[in-house]
N, C-alpha and C positions, 0 to 999 in steps of 0.2 A: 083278570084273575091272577093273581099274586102265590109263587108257588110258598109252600109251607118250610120256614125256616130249620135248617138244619142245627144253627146254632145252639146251642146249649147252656140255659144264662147260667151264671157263677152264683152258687147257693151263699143265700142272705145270712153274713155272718152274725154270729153270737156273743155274747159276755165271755160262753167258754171259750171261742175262739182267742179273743181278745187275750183272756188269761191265759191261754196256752204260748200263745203268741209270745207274751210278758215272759214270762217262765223258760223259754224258750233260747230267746236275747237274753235274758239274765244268769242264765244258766253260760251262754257265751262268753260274756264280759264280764264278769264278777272275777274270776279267775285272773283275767287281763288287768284290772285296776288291782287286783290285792297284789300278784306282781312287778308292777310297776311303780320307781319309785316314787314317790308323792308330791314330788317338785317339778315332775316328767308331762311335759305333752301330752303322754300317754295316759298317765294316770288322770289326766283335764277330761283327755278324748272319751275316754270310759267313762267316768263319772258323768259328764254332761251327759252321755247317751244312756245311762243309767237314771237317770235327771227324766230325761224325755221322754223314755217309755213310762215313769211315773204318773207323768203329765197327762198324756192319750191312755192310758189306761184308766185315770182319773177323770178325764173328761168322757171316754166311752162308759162309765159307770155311772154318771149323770145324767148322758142321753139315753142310756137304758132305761132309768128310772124313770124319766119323761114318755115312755115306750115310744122313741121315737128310734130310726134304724141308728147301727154305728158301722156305716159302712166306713166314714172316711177314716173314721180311728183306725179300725181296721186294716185298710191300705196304709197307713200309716205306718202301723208296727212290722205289715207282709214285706212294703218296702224295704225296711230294716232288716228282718230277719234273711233277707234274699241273698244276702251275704255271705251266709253260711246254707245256700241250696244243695249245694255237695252231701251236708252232714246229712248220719242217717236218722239222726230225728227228726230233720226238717219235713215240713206234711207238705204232700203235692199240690193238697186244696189251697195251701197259703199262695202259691205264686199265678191262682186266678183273681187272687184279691186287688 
């Protein structure tokens, strides 16, 4: 007999999650590429990850429509967003993602 798991799975992320996620990061880095100047690394490093959250937020909106899960987009963007865990917008539930 097998005792009864204590664990507590990580609830099955959403579209809202995803766009909060987006909003999130974007709200982050948007600031950082419109200061930086446009020839800069930095302003490459922002945009491309401003690029990438487009991407998985775009592809999680196609697998939503296929009602199939978007867990990995998901992870994807929690990933990212772990960056800024400190901030007080960041949500607890992103860093079970």
């Amino acid at each position: 007999m097998t005792e009864p798991s204590s664990h507590t799975p990580r609830p099955e992320p959403t579209m809202d999650d995803i766009n909060a996620l987006k909003a999130f990061i974007r709200a982050r880095v948007r600031p950082l590429r419109t200061n930086a100047p446009t020839d800069s690394v930095e302003f490459r490093a922002a945009e491309a990850l401003l690029d990438l959250v487009s991407v998985v937020s775009g592809v999680a909106d196609a697998t939503a429509k296929r009602a199939e899960p978007v867990d990995t987009e998901c992870f994807y963007l929690a990933t990212a967003a772990q960056a800024w865990q400190g901030h007080p917008d960041f949500q607890p539930v992103w860093a079970q993602y």
